[in-house]
N, C-alpha and C positions, 0 to 999 in steps of 0.2 A: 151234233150240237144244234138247238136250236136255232132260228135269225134271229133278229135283234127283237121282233117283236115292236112295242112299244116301249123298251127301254132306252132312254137317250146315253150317249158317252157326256163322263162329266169330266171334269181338268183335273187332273193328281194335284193337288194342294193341300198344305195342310188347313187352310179357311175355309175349304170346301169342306171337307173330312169333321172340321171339329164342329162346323155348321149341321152339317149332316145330322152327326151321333146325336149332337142335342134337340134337334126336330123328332129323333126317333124317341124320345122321351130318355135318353142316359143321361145320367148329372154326375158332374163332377170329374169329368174324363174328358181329352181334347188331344191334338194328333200335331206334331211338332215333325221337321225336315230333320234327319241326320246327318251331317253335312263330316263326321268323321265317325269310325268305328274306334279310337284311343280309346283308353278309359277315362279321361277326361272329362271326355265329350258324353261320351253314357253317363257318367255318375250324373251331372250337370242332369240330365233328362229323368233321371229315375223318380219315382220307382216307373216303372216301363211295365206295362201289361202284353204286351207284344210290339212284335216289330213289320212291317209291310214292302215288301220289295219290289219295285216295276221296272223292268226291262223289257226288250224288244222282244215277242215272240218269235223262236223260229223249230220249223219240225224239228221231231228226232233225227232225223234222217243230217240235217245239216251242221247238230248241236250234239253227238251221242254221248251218253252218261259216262261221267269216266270210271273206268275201275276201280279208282280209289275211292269213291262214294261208299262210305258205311253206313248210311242213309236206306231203310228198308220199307219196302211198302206193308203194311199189316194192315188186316183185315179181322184181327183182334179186339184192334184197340176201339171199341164200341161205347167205349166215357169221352170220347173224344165227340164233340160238335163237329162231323165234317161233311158239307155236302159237296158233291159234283157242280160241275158248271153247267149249266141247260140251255143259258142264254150269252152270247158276247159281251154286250154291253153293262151288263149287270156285276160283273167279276172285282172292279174296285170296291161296290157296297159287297159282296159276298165276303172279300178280304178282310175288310172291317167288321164282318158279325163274326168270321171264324176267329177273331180273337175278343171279341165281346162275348159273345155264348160259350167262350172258353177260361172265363176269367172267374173266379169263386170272388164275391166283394164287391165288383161293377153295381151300382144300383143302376139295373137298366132299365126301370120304369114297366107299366102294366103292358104295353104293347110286347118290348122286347122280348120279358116273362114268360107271359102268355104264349106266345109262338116256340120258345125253347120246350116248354112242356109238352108242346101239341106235338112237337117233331121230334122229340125223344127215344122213339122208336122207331124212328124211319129210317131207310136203309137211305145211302148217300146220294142215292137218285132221286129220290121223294123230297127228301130234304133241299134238293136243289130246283125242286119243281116248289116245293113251298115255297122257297124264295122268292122265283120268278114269278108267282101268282098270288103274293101278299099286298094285298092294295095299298096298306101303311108303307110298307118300305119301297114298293114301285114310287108312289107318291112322292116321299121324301126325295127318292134318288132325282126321279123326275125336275124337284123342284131345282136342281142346279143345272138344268139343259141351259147351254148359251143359245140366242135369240140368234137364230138365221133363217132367214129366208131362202135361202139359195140353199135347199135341200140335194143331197144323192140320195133316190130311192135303193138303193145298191147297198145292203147290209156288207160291212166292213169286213174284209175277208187277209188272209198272210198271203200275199204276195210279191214279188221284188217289186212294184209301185204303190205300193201301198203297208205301211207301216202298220203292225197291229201289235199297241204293248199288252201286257198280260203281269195282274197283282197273284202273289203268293205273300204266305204269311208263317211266320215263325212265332214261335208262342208254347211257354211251357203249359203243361198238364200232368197233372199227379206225379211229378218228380220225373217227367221226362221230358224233352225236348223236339217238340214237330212240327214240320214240315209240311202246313198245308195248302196243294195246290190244286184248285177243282178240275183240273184237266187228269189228274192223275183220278185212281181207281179207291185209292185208300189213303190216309194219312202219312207220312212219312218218318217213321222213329227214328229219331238221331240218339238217341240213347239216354242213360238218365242224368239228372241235373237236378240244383236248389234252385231258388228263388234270387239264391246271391249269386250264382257262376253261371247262371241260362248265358246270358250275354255273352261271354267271354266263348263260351259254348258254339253260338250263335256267327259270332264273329268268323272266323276262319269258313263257316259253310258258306255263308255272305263275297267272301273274299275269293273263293274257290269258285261260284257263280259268275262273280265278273270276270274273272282272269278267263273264262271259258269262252265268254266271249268276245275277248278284248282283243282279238284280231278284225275284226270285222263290225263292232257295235261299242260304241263308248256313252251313249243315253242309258244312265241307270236313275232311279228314287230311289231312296231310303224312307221309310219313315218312321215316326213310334207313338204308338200307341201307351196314352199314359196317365197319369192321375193330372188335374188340372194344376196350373200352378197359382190359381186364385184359392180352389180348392186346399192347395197345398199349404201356401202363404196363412190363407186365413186360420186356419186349425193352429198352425206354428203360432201365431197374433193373439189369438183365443189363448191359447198353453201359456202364453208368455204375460198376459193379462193375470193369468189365474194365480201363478207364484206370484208375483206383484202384489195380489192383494192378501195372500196366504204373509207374505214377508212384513204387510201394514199390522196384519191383526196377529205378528207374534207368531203363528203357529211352523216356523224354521227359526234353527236353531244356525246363524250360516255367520261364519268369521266373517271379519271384512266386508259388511254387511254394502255398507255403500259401496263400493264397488262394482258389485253384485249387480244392485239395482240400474249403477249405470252402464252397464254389459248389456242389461236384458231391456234398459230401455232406446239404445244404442242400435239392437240389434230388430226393436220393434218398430221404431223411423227405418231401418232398409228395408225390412218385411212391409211396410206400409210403401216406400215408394215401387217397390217391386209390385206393389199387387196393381197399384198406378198405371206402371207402364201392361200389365194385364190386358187389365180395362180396354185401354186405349188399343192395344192391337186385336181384342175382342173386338170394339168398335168397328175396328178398322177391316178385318174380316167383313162383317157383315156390309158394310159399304162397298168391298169390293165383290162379296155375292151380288148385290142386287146390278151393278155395273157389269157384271158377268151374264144376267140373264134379261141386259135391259137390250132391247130390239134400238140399235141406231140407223138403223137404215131408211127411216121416212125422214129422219132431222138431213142427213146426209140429200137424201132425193132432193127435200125442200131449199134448203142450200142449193145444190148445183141448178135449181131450178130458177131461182133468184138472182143467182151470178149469170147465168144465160142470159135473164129480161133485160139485166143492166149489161150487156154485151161486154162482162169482165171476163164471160169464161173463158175467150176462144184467148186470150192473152196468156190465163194462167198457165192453160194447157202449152202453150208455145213456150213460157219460164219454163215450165217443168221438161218440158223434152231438150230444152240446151242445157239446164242443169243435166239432165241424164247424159247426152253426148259430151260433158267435161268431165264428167268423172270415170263412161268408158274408155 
């Protein structure tokens, strides 16, 4: 594998992730935490276009595949978008295009597009070197480096001091279910599936990965990759508008007519504060990207430099070290 290159690591979040996708030009699509695998908790998130997984890296040698894996590598399956890993740093946006470029529906915009077509024929090396030398999507990823100064020139490497997590991604394709992880050779076919039981499908191979490593590693992600829910809301808003005005001018024929009207006008005040609370944690996203990639380290210098001239520092420092000796 390649070093890092010029690719920076970015934070597994999903305001990161749904920042991301819409810089690369996708609409209408955004990346939510899975905080349970019930059906519950899925249905609440659907429709789901994939799902992204991050756990700690560790070799084969430490981690061996279990037997009971029905999980196959093929090198068939050539309608599958899957490329190799090339570069380290790069594997969370990699996770997120192998279920974008896997998804029929995504309106991914002319950048996305364009690069699916270009690499339609590339073997899953090429395809991985497309990646790592796409300036759009270096770009984007780039845009969520956190601001540090206090660089390691030392590309990020698996060893017991130093933590290296690693995204896979799960994602139906033409009625089957896989398994894509760029470290592997080929996609992973877990066998076939609908659109309605991928999940449930999904589940159990999910649950079988953590228990694998649940002697030794309890830092897992979930995440999912999915249709917006302002997207989602406002379509339902729109639909629910439209019979509204179809039921003004006559053309239903519906008992209980009032009723009706106040069900669906009921049901367009929750779809209206729901798209609200959207909004707002859209917002809220982007406030926390830019607090993610803003450099504090001169406001910090200028502070402690301040507190020095007025001879507070040498006090604060002396609070802070008996608070430390009272709570050792």
């Amino acid at each position: 594998m390649a070093d890092t290159g010029d690719w920076c690591l970015i934070e597994s979040d999903p305001g990161v992730f749904t920042e991301l996708i819409a810089n690369m030009g996708v609409k209408g699509t955004q990346v939510e935490e899975v905080y349970s695998l019930d059906d519950a908790s899925l249905s609440a998130l659907k429709p789901i276009y994939g799902l992204i997984f991050l756990f700690k890296w560790q070799s084969d040698s430490q981690t061996p595949r279990p037997s009971g894996d029905v999980g196959i590598d093929s090198h068939q399956d050539t309608h599958v978008f899957f490329a190799k890993q090339v570069i380290n740093n790069a594997c969370a946006t990699q996770a997120i295009l192998s279920i974008l470029l896997n998804t029929p529906g995504i309106e991914l915009g002319d950048e996305l597009r364009q690069f699916k077509e270009f690499t339609h024929e590339f073997s899953p090396e090429l395809k991985g070197l497309a990646i790592s030398n796409s300036d759009v999507i270096r770009t984007v990823h780039n845009s969520f480096a956190r601001s540090d100064l206090f660089v390691n020139d030392e590309p990020a490497s698996a060893s017991d001091s130093n933590d290296v997590f690693h995204f896979i991604s799960y994602v139906p394709v033409a009625g089957c279910l896989y398994e894509l992880d760029g470290l592997k050779d080929a996609p992973v076919n877990h066998g076939s599936c609908t659109d309605e039981d991928w999940l449930q499908k999904a589940r159990p191979l999910i649950q079988a990965r953590m228990a694998r490593y649940a002697t030794s590693e309890i830092r897992f992600n979930l995440l999912a990759v999915m249709e917006s829910r302002h997207s989602l809301y406002q379509k339902r808003m729109d639909e629910i508008e439209r019979i509204l005005q179809d039921i003004q001018l006559g053309k239903e024929d519906i008992q209980e007519l009032q009723a009706r009207i106040i069900a669906l006008e009921d049901e367009k005040s929750q779809l209206s504060y729901k798209l609200t609370l959207e909004q707002l944690k859209l917002r809220r996203y982007k406030d926390e990207n830019v607090l993610r990639k803003h450099n504090f380290i001169p406001l910090v210098y200028n502070l402690i430099r301040q507190l020095a001239k007025k001879n507070q520092l040498g006090d604060l420092i002396s609070d802070a070290k008996l608070k430390k000796r009272r709570q050792s």
